[in-house]
KETIMAR-156980 format. One record per residue: y, x, z of N, C-alpha, C, O in turn. Coordinates in steps of 0.05 Angstrom, whole numbers. Each point is the difference from the previous one (the first is absolute). Last residue first. Layout:
+--------+--------+--------+--------+--------+--------+--------+--------+--------+--------+--------+--------+
:    nc2 :    nc1 :    nc3 :   cac2 :   cac1 :   cac3 :    cc2 :    cc1 :    cc3 :    oc2 :    oc1 :    oc3 :
+--------+--------+--------+--------+--------+--------+--------+--------+--------+--------+--------+--------+
:      Y :      X :      Z :      Y :      X :      Z :      Y :      X :      Z :      Y :      X :      Z :
...
+--------+--------+--------+--------+--------+--------+--------+--------+--------+--------+--------+--------+
This chain:
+--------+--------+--------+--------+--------+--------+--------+--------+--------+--------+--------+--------+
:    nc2 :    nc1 :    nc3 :   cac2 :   cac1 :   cac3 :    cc2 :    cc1 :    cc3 :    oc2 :    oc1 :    oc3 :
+--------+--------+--------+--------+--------+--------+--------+--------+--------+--------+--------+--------+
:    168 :   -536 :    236 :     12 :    -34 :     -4 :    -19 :    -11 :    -16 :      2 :    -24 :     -7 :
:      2 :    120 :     29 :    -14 :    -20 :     15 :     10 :    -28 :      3 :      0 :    -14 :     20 :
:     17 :     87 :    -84 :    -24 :    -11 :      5 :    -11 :     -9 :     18 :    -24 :     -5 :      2 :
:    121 :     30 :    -16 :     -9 :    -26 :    -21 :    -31 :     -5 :     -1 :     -8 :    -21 :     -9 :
:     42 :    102 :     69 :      7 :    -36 :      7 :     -9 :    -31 :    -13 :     -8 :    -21 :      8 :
:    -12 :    116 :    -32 :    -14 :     -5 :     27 :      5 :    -31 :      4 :    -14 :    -21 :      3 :
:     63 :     70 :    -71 :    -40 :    -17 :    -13 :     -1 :      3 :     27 :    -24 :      0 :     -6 :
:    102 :     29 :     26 :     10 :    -26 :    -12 :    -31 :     -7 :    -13 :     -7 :    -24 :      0 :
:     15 :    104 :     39 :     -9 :    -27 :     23 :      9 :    -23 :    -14 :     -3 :    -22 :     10 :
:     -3 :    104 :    -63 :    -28 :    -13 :     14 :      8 :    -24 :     23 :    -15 :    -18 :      8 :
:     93 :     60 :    -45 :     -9 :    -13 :    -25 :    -38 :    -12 :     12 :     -9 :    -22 :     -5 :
:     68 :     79 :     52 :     13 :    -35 :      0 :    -21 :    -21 :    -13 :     -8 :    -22 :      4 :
:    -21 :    112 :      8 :      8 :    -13 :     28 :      4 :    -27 :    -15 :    -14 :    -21 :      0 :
:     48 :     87 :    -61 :    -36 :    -12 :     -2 :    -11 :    -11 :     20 :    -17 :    -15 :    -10 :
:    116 :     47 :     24 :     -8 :    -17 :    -26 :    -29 :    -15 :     -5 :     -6 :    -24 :     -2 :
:     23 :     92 :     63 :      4 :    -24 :     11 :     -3 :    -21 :    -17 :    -13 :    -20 :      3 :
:      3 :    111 :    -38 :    -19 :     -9 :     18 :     -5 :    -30 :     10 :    -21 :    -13 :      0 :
:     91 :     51 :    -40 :     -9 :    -13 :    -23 :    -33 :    -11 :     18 :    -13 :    -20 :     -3 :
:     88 :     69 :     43 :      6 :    -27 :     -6 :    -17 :    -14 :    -14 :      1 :    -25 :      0 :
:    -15 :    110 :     24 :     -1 :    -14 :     21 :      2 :    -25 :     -5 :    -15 :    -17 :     10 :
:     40 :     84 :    -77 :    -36 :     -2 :     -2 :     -2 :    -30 :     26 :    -12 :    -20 :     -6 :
:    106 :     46 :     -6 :    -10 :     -8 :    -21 :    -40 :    -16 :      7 :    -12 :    -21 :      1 :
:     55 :     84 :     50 :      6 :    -23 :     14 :    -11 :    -18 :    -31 :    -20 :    -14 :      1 :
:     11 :     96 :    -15 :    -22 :     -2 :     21 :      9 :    -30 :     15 :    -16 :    -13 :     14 :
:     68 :     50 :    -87 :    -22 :    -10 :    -14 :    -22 :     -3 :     23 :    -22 :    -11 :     -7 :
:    133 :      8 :      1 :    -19 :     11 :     15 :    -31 :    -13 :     -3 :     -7 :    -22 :      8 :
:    105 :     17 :    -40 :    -16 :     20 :    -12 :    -22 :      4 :      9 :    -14 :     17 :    -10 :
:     83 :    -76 :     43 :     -4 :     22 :      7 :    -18 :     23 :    -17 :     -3 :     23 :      7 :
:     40 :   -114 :    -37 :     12 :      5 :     28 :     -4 :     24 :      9 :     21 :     10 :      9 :
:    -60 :    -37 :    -84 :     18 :     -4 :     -7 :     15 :      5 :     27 :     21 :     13 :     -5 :
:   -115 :    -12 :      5 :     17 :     18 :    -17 :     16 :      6 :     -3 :      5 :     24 :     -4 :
:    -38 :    -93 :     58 :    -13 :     28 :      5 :     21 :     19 :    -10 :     18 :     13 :     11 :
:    -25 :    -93 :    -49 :     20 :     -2 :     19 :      5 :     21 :     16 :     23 :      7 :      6 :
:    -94 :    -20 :    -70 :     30 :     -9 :    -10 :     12 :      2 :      5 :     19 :      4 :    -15 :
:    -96 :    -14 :     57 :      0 :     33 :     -7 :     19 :     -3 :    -13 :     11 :     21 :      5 :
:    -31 :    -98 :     18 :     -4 :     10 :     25 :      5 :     24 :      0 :      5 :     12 :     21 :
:     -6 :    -69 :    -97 :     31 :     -6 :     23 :     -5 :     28 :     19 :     17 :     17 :      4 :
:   -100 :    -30 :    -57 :     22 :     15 :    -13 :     30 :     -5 :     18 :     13 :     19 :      7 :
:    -90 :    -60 :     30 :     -6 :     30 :     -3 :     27 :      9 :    -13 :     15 :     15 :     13 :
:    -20 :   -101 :     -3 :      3 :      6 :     31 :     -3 :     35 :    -12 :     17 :     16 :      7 :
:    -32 :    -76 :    -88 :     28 :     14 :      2 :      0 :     10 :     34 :     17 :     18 :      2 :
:    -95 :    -46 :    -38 :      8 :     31 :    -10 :     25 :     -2 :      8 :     11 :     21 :      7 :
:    -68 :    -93 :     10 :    -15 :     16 :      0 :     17 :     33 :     -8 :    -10 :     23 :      2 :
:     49 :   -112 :    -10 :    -11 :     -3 :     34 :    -22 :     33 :     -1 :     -5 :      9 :     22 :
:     45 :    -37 :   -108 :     17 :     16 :     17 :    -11 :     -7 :     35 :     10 :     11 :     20 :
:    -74 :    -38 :    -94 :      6 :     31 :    -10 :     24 :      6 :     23 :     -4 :     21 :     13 :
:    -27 :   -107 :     -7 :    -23 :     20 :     16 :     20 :     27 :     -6 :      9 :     15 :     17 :
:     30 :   -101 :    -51 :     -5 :      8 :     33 :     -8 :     28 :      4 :     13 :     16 :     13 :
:    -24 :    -45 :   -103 :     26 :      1 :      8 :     10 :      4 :     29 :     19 :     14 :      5 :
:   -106 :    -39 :    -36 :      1 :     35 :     -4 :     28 :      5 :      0 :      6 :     24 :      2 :
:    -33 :   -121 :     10 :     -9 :     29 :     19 :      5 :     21 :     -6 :      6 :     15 :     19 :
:      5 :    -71 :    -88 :     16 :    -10 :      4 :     -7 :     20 :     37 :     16 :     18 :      5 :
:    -78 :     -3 :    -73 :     26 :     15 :     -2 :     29 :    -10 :     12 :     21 :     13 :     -2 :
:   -113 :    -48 :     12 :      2 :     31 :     14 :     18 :      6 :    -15 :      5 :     23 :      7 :
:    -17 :   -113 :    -31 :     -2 :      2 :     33 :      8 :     35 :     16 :     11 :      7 :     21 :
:    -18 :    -28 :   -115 :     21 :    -17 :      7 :     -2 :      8 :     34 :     16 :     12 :     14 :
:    -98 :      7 :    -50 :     22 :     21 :    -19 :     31 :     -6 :     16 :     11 :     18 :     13 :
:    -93 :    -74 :      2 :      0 :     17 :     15 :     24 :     20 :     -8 :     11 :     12 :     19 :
:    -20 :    -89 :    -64 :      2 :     -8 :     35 :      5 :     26 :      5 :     22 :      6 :      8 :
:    -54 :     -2 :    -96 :     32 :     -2 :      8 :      9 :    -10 :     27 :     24 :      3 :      7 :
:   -114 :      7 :    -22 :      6 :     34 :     -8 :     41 :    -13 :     -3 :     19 :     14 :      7 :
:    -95 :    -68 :     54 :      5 :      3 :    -29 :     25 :     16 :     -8 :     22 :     -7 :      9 :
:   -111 :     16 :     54 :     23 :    -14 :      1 :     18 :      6 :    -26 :     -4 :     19 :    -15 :
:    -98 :      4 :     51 :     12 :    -16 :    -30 :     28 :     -7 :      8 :      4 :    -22 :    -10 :
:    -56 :     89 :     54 :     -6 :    -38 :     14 :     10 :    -14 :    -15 :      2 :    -24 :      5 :
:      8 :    118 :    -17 :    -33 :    -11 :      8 :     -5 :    -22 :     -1 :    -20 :    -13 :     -6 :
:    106 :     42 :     12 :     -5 :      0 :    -28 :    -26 :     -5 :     -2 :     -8 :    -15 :    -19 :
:     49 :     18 :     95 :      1 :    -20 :     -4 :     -4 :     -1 :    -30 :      4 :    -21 :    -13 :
:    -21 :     98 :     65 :    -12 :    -24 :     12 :      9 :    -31 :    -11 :    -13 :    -20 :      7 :
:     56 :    103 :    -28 :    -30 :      7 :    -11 :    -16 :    -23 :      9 :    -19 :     -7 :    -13 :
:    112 :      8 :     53 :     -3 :     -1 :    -36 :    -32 :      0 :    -13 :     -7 :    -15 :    -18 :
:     23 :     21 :    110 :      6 :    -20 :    -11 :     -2 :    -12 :    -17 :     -9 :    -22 :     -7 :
:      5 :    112 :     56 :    -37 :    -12 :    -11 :     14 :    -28 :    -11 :    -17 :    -10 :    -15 :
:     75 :     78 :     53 :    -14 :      0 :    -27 :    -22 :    -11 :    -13 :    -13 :      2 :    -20 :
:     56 :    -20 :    107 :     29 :      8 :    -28 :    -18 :      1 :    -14 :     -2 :    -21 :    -13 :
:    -26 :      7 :    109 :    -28 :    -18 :    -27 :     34 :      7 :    -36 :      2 :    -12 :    -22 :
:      6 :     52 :    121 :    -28 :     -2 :      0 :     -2 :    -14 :    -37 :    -16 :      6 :    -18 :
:    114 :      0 :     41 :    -26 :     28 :      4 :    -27 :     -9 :     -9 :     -6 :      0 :    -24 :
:     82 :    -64 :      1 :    -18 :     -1 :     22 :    -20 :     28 :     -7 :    -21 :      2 :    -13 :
:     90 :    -47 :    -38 :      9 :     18 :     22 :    -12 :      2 :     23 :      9 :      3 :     23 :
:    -26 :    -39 :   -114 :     15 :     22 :      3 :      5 :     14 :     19 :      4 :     24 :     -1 :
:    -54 :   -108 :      2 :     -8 :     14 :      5 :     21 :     26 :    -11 :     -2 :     17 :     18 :
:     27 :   -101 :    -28 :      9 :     12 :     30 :    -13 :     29 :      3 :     12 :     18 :     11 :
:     -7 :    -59 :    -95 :     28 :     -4 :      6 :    -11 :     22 :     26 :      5 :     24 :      3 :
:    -77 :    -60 :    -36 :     12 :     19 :    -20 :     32 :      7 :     10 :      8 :     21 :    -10 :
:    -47 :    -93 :     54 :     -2 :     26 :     -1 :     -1 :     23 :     -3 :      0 :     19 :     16 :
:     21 :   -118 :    -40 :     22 :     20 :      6 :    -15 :     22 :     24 :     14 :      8 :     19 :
:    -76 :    -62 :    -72 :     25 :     15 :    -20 :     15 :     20 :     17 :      2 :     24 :     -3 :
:    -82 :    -44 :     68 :     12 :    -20 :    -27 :     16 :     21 :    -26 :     -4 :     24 :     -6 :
:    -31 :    -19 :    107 :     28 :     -6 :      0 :     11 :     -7 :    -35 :     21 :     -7 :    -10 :
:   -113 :     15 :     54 :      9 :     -7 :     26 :     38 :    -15 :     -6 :     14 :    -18 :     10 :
:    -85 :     65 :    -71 :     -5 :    -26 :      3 :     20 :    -11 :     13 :     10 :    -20 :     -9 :
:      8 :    106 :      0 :      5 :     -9 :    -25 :    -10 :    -28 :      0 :     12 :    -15 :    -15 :
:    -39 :     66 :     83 :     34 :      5 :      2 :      6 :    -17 :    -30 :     21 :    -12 :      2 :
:   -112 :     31 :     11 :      7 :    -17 :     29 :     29 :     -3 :     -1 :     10 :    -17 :     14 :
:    -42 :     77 :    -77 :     -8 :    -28 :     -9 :      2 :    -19 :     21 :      0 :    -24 :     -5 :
:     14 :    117 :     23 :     21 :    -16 :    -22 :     -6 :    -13 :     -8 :     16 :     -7 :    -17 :
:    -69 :     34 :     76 :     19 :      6 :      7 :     20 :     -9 :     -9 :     18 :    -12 :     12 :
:   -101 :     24 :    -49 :     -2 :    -19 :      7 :     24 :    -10 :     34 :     -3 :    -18 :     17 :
:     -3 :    100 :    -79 :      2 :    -31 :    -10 :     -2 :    -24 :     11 :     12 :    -20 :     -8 :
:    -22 :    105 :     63 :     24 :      3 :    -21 :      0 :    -23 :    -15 :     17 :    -15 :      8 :
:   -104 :     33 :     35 :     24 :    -17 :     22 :     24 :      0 :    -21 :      5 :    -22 :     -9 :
:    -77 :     70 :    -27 :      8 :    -24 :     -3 :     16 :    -18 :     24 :      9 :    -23 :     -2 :
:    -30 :    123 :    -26 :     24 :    -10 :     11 :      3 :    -33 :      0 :     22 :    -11 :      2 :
:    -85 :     63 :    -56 :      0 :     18 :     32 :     20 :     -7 :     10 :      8 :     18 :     14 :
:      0 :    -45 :   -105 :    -28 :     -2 :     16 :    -11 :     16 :     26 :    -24 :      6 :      4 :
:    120 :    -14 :    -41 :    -15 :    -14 :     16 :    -33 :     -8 :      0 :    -12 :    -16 :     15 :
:     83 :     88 :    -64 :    -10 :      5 :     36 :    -10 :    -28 :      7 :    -10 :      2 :     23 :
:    -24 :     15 :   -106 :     13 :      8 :     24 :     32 :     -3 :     -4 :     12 :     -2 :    -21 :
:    -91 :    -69 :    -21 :     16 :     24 :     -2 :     16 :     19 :     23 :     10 :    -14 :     18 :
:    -64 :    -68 :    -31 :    -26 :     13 :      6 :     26 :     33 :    -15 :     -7 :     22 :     -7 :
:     51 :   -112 :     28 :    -10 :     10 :     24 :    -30 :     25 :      1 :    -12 :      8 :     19 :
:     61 :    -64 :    -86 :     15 :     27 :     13 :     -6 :     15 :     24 :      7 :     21 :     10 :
:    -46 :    -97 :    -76 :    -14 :     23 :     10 :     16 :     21 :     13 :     -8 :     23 :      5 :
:     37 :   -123 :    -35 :    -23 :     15 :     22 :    -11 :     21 :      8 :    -11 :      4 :     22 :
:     94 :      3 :    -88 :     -9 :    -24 :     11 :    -20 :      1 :     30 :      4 :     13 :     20 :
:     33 :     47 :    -92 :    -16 :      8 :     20 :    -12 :    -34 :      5 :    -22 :     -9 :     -3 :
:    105 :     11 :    -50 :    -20 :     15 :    -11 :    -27 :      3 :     11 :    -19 :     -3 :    -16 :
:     96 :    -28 :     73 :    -10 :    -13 :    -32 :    -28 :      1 :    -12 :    -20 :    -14 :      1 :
:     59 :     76 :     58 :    -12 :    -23 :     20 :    -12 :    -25 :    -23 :    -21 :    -12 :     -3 :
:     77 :     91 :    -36 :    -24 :      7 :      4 :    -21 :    -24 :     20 :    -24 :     -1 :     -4 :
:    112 :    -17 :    -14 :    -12 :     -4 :    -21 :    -31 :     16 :      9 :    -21 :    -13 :      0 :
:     79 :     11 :     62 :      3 :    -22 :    -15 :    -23 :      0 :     -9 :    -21 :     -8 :     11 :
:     60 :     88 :      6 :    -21 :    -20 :     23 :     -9 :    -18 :     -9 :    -24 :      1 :     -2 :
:     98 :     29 :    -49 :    -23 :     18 :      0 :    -27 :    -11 :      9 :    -20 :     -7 :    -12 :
:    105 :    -30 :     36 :     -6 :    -10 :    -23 :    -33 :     11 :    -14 :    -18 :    -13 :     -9 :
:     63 :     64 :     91 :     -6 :    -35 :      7 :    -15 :    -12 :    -30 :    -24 :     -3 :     -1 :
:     75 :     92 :    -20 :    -37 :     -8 :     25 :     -7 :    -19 :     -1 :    -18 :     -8 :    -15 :
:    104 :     -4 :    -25 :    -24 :      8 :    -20 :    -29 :      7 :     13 :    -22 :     -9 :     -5 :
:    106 :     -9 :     59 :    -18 :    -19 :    -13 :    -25 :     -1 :    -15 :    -21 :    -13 :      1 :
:     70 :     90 :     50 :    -18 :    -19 :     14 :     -8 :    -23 :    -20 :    -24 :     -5 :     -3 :
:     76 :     67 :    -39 :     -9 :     11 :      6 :    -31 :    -19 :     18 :    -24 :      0 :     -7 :
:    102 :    -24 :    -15 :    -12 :     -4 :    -22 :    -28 :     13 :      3 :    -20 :     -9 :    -11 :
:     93 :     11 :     80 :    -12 :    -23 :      0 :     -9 :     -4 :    -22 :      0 :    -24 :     -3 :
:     24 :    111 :     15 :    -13 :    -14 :     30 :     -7 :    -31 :     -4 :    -20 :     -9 :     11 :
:     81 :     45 :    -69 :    -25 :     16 :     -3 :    -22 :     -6 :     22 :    -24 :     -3 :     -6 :
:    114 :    -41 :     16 :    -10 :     -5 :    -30 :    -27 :     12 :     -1 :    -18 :    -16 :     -3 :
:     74 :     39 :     69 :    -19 :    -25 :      8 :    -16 :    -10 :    -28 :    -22 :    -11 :     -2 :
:     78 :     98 :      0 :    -20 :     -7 :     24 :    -23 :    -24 :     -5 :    -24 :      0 :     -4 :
:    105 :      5 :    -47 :    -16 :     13 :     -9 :    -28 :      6 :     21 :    -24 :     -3 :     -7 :
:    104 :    -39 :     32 :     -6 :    -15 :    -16 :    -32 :     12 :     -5 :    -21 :    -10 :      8 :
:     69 :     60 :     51 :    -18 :    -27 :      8 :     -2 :    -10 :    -13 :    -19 :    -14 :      6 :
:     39 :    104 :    -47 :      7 :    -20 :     20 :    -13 :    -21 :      6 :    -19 :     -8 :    -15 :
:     15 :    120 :     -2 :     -4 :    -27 :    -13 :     11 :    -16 :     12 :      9 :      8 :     22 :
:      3 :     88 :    -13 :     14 :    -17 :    -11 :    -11 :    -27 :     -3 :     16 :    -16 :     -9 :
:    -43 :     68 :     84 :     -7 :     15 :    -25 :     24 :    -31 :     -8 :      7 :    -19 :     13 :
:    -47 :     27 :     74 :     16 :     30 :     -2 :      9 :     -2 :    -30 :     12 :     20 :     -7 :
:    -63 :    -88 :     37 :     31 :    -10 :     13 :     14 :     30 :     -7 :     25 :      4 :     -1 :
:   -125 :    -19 :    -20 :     26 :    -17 :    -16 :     29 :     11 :     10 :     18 :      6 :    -15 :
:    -90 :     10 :     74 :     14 :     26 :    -19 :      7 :    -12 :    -15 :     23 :      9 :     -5 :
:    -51 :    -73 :     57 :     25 :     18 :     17 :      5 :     18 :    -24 :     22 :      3 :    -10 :
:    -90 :    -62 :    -15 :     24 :     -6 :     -6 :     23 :     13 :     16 :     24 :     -3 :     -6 :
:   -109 :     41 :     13 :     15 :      1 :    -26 :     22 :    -14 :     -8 :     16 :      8 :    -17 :
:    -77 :    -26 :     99 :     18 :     27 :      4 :      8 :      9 :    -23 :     13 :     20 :      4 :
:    -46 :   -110 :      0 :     27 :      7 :     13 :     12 :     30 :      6 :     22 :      8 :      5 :
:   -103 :    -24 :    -59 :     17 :    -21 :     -8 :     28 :      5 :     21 :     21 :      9 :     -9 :
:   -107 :     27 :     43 :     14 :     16 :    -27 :     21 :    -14 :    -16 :     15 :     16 :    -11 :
:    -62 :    -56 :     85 :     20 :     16 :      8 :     13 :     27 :    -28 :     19 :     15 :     -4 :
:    -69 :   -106 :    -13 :     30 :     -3 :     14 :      6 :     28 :      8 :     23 :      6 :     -6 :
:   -110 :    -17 :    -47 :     30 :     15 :     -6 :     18 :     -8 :     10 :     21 :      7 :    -11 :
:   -129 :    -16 :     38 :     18 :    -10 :      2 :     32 :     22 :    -11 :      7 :     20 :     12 :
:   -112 :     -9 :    -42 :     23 :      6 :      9 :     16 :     -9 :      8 :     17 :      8 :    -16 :
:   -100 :    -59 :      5 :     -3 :     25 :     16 :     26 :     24 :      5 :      2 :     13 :     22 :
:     15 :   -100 :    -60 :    -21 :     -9 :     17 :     -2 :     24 :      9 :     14 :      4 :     19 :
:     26 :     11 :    -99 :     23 :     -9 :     20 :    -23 :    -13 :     32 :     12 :      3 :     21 :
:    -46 :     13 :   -109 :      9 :     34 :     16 :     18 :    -12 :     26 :      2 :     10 :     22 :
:    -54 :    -78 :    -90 :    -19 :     25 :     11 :      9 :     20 :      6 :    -14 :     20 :     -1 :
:     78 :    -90 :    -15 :    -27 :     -9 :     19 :    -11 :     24 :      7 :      2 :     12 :     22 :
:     96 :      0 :    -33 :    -16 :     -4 :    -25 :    -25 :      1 :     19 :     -4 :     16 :     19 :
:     96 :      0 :     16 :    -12 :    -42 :     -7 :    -22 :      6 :    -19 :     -4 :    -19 :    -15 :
:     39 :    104 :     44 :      3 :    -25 :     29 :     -3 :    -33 :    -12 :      0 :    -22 :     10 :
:      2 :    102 :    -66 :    -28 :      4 :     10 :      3 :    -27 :     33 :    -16 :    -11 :     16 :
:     86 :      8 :    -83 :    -15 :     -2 :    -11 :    -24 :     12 :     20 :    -18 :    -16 :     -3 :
:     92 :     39 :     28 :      9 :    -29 :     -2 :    -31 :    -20 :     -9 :     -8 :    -21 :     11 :
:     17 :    121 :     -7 :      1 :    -12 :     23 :      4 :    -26 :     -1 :     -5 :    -11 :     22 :
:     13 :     49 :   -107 :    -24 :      5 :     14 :     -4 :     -6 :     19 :    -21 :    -12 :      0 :
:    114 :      2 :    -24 :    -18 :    -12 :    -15 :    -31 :     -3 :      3 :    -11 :    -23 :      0 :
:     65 :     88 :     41 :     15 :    -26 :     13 :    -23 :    -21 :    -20 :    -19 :    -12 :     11 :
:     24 :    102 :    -37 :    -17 :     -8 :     28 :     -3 :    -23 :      7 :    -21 :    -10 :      9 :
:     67 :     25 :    -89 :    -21 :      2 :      0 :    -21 :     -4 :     32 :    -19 :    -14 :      6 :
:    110 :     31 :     -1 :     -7 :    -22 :    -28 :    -27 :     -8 :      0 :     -7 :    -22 :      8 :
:     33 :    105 :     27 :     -1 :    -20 :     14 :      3 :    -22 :     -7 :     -9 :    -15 :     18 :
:     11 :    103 :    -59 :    -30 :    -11 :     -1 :      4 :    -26 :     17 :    -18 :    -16 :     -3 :
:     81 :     76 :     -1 :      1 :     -2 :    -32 :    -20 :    -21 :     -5 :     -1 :    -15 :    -20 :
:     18 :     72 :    100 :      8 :    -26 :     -2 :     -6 :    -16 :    -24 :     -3 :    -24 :      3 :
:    -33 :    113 :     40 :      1 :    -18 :    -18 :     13 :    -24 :     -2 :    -14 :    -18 :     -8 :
:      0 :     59 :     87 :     -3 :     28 :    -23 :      8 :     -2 :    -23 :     11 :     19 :    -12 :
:    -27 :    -98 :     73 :     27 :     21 :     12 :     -2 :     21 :    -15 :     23 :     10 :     -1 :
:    -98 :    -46 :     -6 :     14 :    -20 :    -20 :     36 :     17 :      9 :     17 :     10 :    -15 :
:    -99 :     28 :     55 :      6 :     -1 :    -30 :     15 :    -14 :    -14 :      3 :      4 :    -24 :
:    -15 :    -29 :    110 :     21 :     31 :      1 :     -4 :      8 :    -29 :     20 :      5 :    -13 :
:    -72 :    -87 :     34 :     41 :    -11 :      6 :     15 :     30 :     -6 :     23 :      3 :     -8 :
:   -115 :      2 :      4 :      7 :    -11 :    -25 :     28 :    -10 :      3 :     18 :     -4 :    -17 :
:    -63 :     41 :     88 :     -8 :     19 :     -9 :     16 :     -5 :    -35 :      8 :     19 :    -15 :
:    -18 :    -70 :     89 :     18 :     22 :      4 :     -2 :     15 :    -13 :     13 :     20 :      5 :
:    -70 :    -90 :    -10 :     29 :    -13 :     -6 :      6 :     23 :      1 :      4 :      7 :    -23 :
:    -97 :      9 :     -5 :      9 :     -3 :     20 :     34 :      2 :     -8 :     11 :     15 :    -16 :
:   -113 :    -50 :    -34 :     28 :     14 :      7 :     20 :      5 :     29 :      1 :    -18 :     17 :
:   -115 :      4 :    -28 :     24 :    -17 :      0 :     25 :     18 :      0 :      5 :     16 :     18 :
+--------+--------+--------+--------+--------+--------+--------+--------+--------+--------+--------+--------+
C-alpha cells in the first residue's frame, strides 16, 4: 500500500503533478474496487492543502475533484451493471461478502435518495454505486442523483484542507502550522461521515 507521506512530499517536489493527484485521490475514494480497501479522504485533503501553495483556484479544484468522483461513481455503476449477480464471485468481495450485503441493506433501507446520502457515509461511499447498478436501478435515476451530490461532496471534502493551508501561507509562510491545519481539516472531515452515519 502506498504510503500518504511519502506521495504528499513528492507532490511538494513536483507540483506540476497536483492536478493529477487531486484527480486520482478523488477517484480512488469513490471507485468500488480501490476506494473500499483504500480509503482517499486522507490523501484527498492532504493534496487539496498543497492546492493552496500553487496557482490553481477553487474553481479549478473542485471542478477536477468533482469529475473526477463522478466518473468512479459512474464507473461503479456500470461495472455493478455489468456484473450483476455475480459481483460478488469478484474481488475484494468474495472474501468480503459482509461489504454488499452492507450496501444492499443501505440502498433497500433508503431507496433513490441514497445514492444522495450514501456519499457521505464512510462505511458503505463506495459500495452504492456498484450496489445499485447490481440491482437494476435505472442509469438516469442514478446519474441525476450523483451529480446533483457531487456538488456537496467535492467542497465538504477539499475546500477545510485547502482554506486551512491558504491561510497558513498567506499569513505566515508557515508550512508546519499549514501541515497542522490540514490535520484538523481531515478531523473535521471524518467526524462529519461519523455524524451523517449515525443518523
Amino acid at each position: 500500500m502506498f504510503d500518504i507521506g511519502e506521495v504528499t512530499t513528492w507532490l511538494q517536489q513536483n507540483p506540476e503533478w497536483i492536478a493529477f493527484g487531486l484527480c486520482f485521490a478523488a477517484f480512488i475514494e469513490s471507485f468500488a474496487l480501490i476506494g473500499i480497501v483504500i480509503p482517499g479522504v486522507f490523501l484527498l485533503a492532504a493534496i487539496s492543502g498543497l492546492a493552496a501553495s500553487t496557482d490553481m483556484s477553487v474553481f479549478q479544484l473542485l471542478l477536477l475533484v468533482y469529475i473526477s468522483s463522478c466518473l468512479a461513481d459512474i464507473s461503479s455503476f456500470f461495472i455493478g451493471r455489468y456484473l450483476s449477480h455475480r459481483i460478488d464471485k469478484i474481488w475484494p468481495f468474495y472474501n468480503n461478502p459482509s461489504w454488499l450485503r452492507q450496501g444492499r441493506k443501505f440502498s433497500d433501507t433508503y431507496g433513490v435518495p441514497g445514492v444522495f446520502l450514501g456519499r457521505f457515509v464512510g462505511p458503505v461511499r463506495p459500495l452504492i454505486p456498484v450496489t445499485v447498478g447490481s440491482l437494476g436501478m435505472d442509469l438516469r435515476i442514478f446519474i441525476t442523483v450523483d451529480l446533483v451530490s457531487g456538488l456537496l461532496w467535492a467542497p465538504l471534502y477539499t475546500l477545510p484542507g485547502y482554506f486551512a493551508a491558504k491561510s497558513a501561507i498567506e499569513n505566515s509562510g508557515n508550512f508546519t502550522l499549514a501541515a497542522g491545519l490540514i490535520a484538523l481539516a481531515i478531523i473535521f472531515l471524518f467526524l462529519v461521515r461519523y455524524l451523517v452515519s449515525k443518523k
